[in-house]
C-alpha positions in Angstrom: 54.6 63.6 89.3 55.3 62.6 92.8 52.2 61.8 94.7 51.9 64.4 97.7 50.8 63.0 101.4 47.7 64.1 103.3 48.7 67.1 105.6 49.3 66.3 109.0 46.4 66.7 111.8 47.9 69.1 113.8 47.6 71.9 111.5 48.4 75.2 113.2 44.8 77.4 113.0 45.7 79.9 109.9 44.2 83.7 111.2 45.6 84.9 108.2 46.4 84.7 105.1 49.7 85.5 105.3 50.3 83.0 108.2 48.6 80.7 105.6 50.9 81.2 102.7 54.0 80.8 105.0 52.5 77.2 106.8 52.2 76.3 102.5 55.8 77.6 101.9 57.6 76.1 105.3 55.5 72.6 104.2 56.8 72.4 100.1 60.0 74.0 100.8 62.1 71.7 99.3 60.6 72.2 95.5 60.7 76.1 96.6 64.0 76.4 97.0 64.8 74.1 94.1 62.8 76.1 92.3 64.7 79.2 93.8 68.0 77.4 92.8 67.5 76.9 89.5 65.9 80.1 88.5 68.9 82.1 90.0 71.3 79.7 88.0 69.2 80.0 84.4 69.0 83.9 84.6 72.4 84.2 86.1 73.5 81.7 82.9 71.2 84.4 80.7 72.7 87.6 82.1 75.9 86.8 81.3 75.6 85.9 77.7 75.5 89.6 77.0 78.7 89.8 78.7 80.2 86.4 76.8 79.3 88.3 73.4 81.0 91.3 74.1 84.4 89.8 75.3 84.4 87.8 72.2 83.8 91.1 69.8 86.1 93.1 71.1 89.0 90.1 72.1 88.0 87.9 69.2 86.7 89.9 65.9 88.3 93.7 67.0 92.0 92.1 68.2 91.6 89.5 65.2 91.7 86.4 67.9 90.4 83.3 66.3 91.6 81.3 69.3 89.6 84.2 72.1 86.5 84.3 69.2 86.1 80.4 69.6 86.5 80.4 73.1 83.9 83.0 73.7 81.7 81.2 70.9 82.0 78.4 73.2 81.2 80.1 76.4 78.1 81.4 74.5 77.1 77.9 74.1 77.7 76.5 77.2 75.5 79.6 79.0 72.8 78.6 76.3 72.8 75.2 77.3 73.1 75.7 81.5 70.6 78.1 80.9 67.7 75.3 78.8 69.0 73.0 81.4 68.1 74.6 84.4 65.2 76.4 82.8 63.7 73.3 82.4 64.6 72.0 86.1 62.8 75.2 87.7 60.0 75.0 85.4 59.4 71.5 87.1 59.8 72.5 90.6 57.5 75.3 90.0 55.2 73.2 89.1 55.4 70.5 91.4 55.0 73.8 93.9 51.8 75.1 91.9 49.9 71.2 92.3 51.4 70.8 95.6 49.5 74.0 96.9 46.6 73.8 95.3 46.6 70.1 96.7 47.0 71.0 100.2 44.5 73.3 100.0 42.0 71.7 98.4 42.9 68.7 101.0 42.0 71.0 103.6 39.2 72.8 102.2 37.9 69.2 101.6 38.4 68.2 105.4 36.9 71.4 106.5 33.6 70.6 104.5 33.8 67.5 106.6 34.2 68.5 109.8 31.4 71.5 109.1 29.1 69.2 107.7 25.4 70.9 108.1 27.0 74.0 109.9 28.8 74.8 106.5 25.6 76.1 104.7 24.1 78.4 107.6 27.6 80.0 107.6 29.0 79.9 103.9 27.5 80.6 100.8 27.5 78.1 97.8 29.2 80.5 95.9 32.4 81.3 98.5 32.3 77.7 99.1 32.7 77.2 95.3 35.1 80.1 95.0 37.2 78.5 97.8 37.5 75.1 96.0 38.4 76.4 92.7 39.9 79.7 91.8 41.6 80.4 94.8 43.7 77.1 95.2 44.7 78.2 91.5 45.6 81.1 92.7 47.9 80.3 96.0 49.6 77.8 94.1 50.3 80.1 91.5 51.2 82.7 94.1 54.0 80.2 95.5 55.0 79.0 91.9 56.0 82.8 91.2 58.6 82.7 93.7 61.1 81.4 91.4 60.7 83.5 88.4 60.2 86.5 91.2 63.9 85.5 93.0 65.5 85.0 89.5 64.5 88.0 88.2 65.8 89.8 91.2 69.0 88.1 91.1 69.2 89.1 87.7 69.1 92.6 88.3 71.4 93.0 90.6 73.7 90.8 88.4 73.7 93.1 85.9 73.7 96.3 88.0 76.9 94.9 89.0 78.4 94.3 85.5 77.7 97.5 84.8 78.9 99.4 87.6 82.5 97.4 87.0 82.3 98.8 83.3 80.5 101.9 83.8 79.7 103.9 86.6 77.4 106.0 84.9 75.2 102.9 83.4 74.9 101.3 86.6 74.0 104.4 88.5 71.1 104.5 85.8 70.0 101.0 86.4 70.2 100.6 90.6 68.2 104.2 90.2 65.8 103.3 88.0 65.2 100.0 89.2 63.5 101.3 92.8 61.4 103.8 90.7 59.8 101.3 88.6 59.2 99.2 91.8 57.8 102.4 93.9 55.5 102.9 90.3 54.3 99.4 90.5 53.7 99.4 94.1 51.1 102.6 93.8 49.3 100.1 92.1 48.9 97.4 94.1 46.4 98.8 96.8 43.8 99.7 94.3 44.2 96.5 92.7 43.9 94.7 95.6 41.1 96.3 96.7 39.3 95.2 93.3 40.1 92.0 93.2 38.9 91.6 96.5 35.7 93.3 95.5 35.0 91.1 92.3 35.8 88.0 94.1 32.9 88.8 96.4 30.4 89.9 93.6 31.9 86.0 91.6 30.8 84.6 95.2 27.8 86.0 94.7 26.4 85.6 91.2 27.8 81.9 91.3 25.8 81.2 94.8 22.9 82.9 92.8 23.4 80.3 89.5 23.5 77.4 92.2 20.3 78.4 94.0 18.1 78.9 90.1 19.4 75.5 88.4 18.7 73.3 92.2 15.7 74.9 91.5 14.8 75.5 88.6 11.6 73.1 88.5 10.2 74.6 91.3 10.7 78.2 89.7 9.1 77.1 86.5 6.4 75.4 88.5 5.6 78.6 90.1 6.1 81.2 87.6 9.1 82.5 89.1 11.7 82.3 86.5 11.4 86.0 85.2 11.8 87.3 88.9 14.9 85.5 89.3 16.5 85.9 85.9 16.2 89.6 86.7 17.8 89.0 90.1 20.6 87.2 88.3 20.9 90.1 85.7 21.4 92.5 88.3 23.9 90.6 89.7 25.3 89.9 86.5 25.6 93.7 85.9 27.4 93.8 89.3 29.9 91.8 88.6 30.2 93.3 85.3 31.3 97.3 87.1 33.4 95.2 89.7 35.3 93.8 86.4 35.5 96.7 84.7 36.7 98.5 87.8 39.6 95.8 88.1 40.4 96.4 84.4 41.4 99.5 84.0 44.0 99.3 87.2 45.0 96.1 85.5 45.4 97.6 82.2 47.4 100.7 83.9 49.0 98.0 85.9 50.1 96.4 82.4 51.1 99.8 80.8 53.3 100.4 83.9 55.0 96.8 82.8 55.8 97.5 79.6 56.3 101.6 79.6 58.8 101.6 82.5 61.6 98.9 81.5 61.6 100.1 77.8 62.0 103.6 78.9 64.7 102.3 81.1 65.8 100.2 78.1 66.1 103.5 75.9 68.2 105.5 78.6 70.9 103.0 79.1 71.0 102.2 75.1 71.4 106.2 75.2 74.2 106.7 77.5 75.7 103.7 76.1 76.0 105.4 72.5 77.4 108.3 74.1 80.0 106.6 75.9 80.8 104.9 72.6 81.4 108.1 70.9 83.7 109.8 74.0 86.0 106.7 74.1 85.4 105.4 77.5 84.2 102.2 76.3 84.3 100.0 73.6 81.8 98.3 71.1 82.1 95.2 72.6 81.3 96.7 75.5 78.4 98.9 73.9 76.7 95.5 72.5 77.2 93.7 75.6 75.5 96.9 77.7 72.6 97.0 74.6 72.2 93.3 75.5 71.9 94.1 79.1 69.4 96.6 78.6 67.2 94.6 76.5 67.6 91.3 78.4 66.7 93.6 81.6 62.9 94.0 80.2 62.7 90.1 80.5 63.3 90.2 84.6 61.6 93.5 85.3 58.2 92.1 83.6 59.2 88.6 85.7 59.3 91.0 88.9 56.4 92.5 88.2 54.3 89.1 87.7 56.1 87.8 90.6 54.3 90.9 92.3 50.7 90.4 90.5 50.4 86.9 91.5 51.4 86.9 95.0 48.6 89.9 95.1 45.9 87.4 93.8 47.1 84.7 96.0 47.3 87.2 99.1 43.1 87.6 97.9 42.6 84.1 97.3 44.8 83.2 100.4 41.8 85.6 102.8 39.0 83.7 101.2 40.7 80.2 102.1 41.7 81.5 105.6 38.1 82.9 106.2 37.1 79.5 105.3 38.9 77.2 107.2 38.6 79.6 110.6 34.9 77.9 110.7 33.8 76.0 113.6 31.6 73.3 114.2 28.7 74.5 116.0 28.2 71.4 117.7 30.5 69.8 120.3 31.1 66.0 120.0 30.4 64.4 122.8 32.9 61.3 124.7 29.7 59.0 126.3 28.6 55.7 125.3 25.1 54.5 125.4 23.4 53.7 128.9 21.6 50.8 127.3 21.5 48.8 125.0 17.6 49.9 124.3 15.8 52.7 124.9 13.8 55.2 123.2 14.6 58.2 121.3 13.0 61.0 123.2 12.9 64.6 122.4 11.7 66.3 126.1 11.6 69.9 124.3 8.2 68.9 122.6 7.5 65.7 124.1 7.9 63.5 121.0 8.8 60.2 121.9 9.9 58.0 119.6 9.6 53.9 120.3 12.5 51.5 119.7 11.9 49.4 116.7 8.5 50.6 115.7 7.2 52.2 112.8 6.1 56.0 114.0 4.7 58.6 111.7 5.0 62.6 113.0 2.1 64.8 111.6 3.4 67.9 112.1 0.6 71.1 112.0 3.7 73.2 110.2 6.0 72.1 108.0 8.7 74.1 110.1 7.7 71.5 113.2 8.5 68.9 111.1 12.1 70.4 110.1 13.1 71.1 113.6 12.2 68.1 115.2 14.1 66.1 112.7 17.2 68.2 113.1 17.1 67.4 116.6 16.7 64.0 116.2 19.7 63.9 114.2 21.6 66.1 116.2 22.2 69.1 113.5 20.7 71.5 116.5 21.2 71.2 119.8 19.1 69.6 122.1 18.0 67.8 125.2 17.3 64.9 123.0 17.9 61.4 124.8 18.3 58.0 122.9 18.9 54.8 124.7 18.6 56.9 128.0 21.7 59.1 127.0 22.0 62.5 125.8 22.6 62.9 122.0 25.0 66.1 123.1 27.1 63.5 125.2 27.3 61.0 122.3 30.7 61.5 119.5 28.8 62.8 117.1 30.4 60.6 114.2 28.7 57.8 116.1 25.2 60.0 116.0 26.0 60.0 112.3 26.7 56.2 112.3 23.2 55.3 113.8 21.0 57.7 112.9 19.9 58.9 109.9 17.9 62.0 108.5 17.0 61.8 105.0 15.4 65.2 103.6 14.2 66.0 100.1 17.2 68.7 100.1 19.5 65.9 100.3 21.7 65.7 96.6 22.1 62.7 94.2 26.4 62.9 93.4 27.2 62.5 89.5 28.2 59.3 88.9 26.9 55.7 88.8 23.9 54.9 90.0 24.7 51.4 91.7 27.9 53.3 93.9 25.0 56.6 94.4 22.4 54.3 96.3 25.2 51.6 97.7 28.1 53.9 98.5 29.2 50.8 101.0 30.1 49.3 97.8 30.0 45.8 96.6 29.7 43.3 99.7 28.2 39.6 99.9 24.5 40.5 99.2 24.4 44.0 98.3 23.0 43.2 95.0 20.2 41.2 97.0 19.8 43.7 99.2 19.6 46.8 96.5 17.0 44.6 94.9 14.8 44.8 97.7 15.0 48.6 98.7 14.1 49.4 95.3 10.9 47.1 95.5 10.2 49.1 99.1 10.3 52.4 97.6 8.5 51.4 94.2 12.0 52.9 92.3 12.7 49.6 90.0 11.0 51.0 87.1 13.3 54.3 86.8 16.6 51.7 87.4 14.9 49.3 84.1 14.4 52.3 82.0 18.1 53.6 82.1 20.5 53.0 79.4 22.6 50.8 81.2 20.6 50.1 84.1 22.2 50.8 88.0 25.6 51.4 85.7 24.1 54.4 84.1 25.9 57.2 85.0 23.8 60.0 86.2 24.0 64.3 86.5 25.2 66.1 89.0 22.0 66.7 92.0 20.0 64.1 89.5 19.2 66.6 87.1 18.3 63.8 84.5 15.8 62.5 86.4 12.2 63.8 87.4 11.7 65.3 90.8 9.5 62.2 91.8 12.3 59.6 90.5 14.6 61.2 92.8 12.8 61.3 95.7 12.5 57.4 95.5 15.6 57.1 95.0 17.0 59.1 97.7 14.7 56.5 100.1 16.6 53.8 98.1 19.9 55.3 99.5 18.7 55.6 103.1 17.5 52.3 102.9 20.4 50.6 101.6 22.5 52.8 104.9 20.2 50.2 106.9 20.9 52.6 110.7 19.6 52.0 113.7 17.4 54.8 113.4 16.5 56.2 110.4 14.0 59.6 110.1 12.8 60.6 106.9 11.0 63.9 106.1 8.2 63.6 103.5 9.1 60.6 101.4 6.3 60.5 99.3 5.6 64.0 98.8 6.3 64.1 94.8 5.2 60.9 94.1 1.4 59.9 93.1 -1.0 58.3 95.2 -0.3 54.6 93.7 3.4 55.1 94.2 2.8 56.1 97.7 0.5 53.1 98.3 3.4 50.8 97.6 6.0 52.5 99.4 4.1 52.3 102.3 3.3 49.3 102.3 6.9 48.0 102.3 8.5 50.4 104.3 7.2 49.1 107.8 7.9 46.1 106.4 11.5 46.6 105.2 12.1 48.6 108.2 10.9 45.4 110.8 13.3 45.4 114.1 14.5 49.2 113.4 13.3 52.5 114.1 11.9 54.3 112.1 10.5 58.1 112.2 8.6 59.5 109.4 7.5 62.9 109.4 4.4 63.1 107.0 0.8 64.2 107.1 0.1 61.7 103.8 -2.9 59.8 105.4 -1.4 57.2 103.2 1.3 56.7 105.6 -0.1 57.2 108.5 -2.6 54.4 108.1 0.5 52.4 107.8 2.5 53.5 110.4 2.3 51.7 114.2 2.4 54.6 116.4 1.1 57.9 115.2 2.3 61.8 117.4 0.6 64.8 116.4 2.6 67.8 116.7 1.1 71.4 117.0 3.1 74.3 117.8 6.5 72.2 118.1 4.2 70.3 121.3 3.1 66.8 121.0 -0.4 67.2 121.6 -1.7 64.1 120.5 -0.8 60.5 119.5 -2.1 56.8 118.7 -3.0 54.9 115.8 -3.8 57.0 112.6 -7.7 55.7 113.3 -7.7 57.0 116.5 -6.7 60.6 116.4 -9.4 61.1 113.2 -11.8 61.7 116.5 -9.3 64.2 116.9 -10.7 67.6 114.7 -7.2 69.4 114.9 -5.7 66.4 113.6 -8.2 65.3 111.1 -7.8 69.5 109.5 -4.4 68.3 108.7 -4.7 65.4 107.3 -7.8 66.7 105.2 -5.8 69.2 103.6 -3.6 66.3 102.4 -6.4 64.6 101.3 -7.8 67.2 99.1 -4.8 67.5 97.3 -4.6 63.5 96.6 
């Protein structure tokens, strides 16, 4: 299978899906049309077997022509093998259509998730994002794969309309008029079952984002007694889904019915007339077999057209969910500035945080929420009047924002894989493994590497789900650590690790960290002791700052940190 190229940058900005599924067909036209090409050729090659059989009844075993019979026998043959040959050449450009789609679509889905990066879960839920990524690019590429059975089958049809009419008016009248009728049947269908696969899409969106939310936490549930309350959220939805399906079958069991009924009914009239014009004389039994042969084979491309029809419906469906997708924007602007110096602090004038280049400075926020905002706008993920090195974040490219500064949360995710590429995804580099050695001494994380299997080769969950909630917290700080930025801000640390654990951590941190900045939002007193530069934060305001031993003379401070205390 030929290895498909990454799409090309200037990708036209897909409205619809429609306009989507053309920009796919226009791109992997060539295996289309092949896959046209040899469809029309192998049912062409099938329709006229019928035909082949016929001629060699009535010229070859009713006229008592060995000569005719074997040539006809031979004809027979040679349809039999176009028809395996290019059977098997569509069947391989259909499918190098059905990867190719679902490869460019996932290519872009994939770059879109890139280019969204924190916007992507305040607009999209994890269920439509995992909807996105998996059924529909099945779908489309399906959709696009069925144009070569779909054009075959109406080749077909046509074909043999024609045959007929040349033998018998009559029969062919019967096949170009029932043809449309079948097709206007079918199409009754289609708007109702558009409409519910549309609906059960949503409801899969839905129950799937729900799944995702209870196993990312399921500790937390457990931990708080919340399991029951959720399970019966998730059997609602459940049940949901459940109508939406059952809605969707029964127009899809109608919908197959309606494929089956309406050729063999159409099967049965033109086997009737066929008989009939048998007994008057106006044709022959050659003839007659070759038109029951027709009439059976026409079941094959009717039930093709009607697939053809089903498919592109799904991949219209799938096609709106992609487009939906991919018609996000970024809600922050990347900038075109460089720094203004080659030092300078990073300053947040909103609250009045201010945060010292290469120090060690610890944010005790009153409210958690304080601490999560400030930290996005460190990072730029909101947007701010933040300055660093005397420039504004906003007028920085934000890939360079990403480069140098770092925010490490406890909602950030541990990939499946192994552990070494999870906390070193740099990869293997003169000193790495000197350098991995040390951040898992800083963040006290050595003893969960020497109890694995196989040590930092041990190949770990999806999200970490293997390891304790403590264990991955240290082990997230072993990954920011190891991305060594220029600034790196980390949001609660230590928060599900004991007091011992903590004590060690910070210890090394300020040390690990010497010559960098470093922001640590935190109201462990553990941490603050440790830190250089304490800011107290009330009310998103910096209302206070100094050494952790100074602002104990501060009560509003002191309420804070007690609370941490008391649960030590």
């Amino acid at each position: 299978m030929r290895r498909f190229p990454d799409p090309e940058p200037g990708i036209p900005d897909h409205r619809s899906p429609i306009s989507y599924l053309l920009w796919l067909a226009r791109d992997l036209r060539n295996s289309i049309l092949l896959g046209i090409l040899w469809g029309i050729l192998c049912v062409l090659a099938q329709a006229f077997v019928p035909a082949a059989i016929g001629a060699a009844i009535d010229d070859g075993i009713v006229d008592r022509d060995r000569r005719a019979l074997l040539l006809w026998g031979g004809a027979v043959l040679l349809l039999g093998v176009v028809q395996a040959v290019t059977g098997i050449l569509r069947d391989r450009a259909t499918l190098t259509t059905r990867l190719g789609a679902s490869y460019r679509t996932m290519q872009l889905i994939t770059r879109q998730t890139a280019g969204l990066g924190a916007t992507l879960p305040k607009r999209m839920a994890k269920g439509e994002i995992v909807n996105a990524g998996v059924a529909d690019i099945d779908r489309i590429g399906e959709a696009l794969a069925g144009t070569a059975r779909g054009s075959g089958a109406v080749v077909a049809i046509a074909a043999i309309a024609a045959i007929m009419l040349d033998a018998s008016w009559r029969l062919g009248a019967v096949v170009l008029a029932g043809v449309p009728l079948m097709v206007w049947a079918v199409a009754l269908l289609i708007r109702p079952l558009h409409r519910r696969q549309e609906r059960l899409r949503e409801h899969q969106a839905e129950l799937t984002g729900r799944a995702v939310d209870i196993v990312s936490g399921l500790r937390v549930l457990r931990g708080i007694g919340g399991e029951e309350v959720f399970a019966g959220r998730y059997r609602a939805d459940s049940q949901r889904l459940r109508g939406a399906g059952v809605a969707l079958a029964r127009v899809d069991a109608l919908f197959g019915a309606v494929k089956v009924l309406l050729p063999s009914l159409l099967t049965c009239a033109v086997v009737w007339l066929g008989a009939r014009s048998v007994e008057s004389g106006r044709i022959g039994a050659g003839q007659f077999v070759a038109f029951y042969g027709y009439a059976v084979y026409l079941v094959d491309p009717l039930r093709r057209l009607t697939d053809a029809v089903g498919q592109i419906t799904r991949g219209h469906v799938a096609a709106r969910g992609v487009t939906r997708f991919l018609a996000l924007a970024p809600e922050l602007a990347s900038g075109t500035d460089r720094p203004r110096s080659r030092t300078g602090p990073l300053a947040d004038p909103d609250s009045g945080l201010t945060v010292a280049p290469g120090r060690f400075t610890a944010v005790a926020c009153a409210s958690p929420a304080d601490a999560a905002t400030l930290a996005d706008r460190l990072g730029r993920y909101t947007d701010s009047a933040v300055t660093w090195q005397d420039t504004p974040l906003a007028d920085l490219p934000l890939a360079e924002v990403r480069r140098r500064i770092l925010v490490a949360t406890n909602d950030d995710v541990l990939f499946a894989g192994p552990l070494s590429a999870e906390l070193d995804p740099a990869g293997p580099r003169p000193g790495s493994r000197e350098l991995l050695e040390r951040a898992l001494d800083t963040a006290s994380a050595r003893d969960i590497v020497e109890a694995l299997p196989d040590g930092p080769d041990t190949v770990i969950a999806a999200s970490g789900r293997d390891l304790s909630g403590g264990q991955q917290q240290r082990l997230r700080l072993v990954r920011a650590l190891m991305a060594d930025p220029e600034v790196l801000v980390l949001v609660e640390p230590t928060s599900a690790v004991d007091a011992h654990t903590e004590a060690r951590v910070a210890r090394g941190l300020g040390g690990h960290r010497a010559g960098r900045t470093t922001v640590v939002f935190t109201t462990s007193p553990i941490l603050l002791d440790r830190a250089d530069h304490v800011v107290y934060v009330e009310n998103a305001k910096a209302v206070a700052h100094g050494t952790h031993g100074e602002l104990l003379g501060d009560p509003r401070y002191r309420a804070v940190v007690a609370r941490e205390e008391e649960t030590i």
